[in-house]
C-alpha positions as protocol buffer text, in pm:
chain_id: "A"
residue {
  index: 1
  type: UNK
  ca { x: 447 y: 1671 z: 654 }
}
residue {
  index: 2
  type: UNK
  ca { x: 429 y: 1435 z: 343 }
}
residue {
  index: 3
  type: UNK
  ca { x: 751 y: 1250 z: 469 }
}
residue {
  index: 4
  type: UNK
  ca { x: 637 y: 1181 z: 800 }
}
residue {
  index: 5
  type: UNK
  ca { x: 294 y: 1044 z: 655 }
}
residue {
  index: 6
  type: UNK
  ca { x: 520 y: 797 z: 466 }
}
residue {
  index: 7
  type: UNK
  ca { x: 752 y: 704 z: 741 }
}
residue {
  index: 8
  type: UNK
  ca { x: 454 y: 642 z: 991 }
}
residue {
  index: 9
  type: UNK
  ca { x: 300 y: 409 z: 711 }
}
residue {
  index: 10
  type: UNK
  ca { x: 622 y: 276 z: 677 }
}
residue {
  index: 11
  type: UNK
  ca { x: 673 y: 208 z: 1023 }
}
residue {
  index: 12
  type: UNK
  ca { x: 337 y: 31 z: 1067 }
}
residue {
  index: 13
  type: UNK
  ca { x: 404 y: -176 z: 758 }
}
residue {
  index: 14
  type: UNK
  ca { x: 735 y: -293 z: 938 }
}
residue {
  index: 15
  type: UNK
  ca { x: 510 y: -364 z: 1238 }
}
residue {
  index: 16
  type: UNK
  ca { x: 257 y: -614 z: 1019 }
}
residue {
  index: 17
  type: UNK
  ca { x: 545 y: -815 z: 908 }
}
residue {
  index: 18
  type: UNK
  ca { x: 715 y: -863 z: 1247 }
}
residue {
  index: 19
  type: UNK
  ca { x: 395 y: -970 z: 1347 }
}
residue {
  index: 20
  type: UNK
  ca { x: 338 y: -1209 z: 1050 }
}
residue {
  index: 21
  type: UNK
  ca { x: 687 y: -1294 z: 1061 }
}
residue {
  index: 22
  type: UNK
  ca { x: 646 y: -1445 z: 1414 }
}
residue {
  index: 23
  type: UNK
  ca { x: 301 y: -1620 z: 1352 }
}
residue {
  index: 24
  type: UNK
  ca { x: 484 y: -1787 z: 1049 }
}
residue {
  index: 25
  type: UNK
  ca { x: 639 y: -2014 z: 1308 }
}
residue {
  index: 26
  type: UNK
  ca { x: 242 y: -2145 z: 1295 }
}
residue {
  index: 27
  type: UNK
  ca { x: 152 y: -2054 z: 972 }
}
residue {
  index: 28
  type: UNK
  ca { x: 362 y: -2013 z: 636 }
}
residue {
  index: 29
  type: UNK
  ca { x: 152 y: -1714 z: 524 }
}
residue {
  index: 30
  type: UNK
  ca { x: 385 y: -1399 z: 601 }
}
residue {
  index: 31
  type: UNK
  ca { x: 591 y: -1405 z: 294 }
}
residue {
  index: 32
  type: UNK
  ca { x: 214 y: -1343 z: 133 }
}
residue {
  index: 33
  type: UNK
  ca { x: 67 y: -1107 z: 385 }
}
residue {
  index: 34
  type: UNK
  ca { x: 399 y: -907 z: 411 }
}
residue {
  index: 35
  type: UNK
  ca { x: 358 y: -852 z: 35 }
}
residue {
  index: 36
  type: UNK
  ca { x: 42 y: -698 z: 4 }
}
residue {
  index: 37
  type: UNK
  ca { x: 150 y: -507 z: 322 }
}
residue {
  index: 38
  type: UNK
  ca { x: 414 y: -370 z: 82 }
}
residue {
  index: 39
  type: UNK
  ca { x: 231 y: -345 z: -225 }
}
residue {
  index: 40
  type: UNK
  ca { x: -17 y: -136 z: 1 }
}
residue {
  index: 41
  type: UNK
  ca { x: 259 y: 78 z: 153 }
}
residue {
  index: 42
  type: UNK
  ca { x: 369 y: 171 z: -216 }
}
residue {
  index: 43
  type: UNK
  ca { x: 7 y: 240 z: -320 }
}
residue {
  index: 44
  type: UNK
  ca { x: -39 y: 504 z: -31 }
}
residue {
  index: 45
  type: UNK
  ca { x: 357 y: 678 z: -123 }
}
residue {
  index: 46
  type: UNK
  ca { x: 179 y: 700 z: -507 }
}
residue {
  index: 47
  type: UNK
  ca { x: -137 y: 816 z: -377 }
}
residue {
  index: 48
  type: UNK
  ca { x: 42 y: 1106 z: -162 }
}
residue {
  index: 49
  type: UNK
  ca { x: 322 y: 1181 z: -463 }
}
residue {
  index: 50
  type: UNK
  ca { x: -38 y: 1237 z: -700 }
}
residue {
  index: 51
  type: UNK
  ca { x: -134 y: 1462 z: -444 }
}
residue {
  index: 52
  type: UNK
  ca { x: 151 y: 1684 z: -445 }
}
């Protein structure tokens, strides 16, 4: 249950940055945006380890 809460997370987070990874061709933001993505992503694996 708790791993597949992380890998769906995990999976969306991977979605965000192919997403900002193609609008960087516009903008040079993704690097940034992926980041707090990830920094996100780690906060919610911490948050569900706590609960455990």
């Amino acid at each position: 249950m708790v791993v597949t809460a992380i890998d769906r997370s995990k999976a969306d987070w991977q979605q965000r940055c192919i997403l900002t990874d193609n609008i960087d061709k516009i903008f040079t933001r993704s690097v940034t945006l992926c980041n707090l993505d990830l920094l996100e992503y780690l906060v919610q694996i911490a948050k569900v380890y706590n609960e455990t």
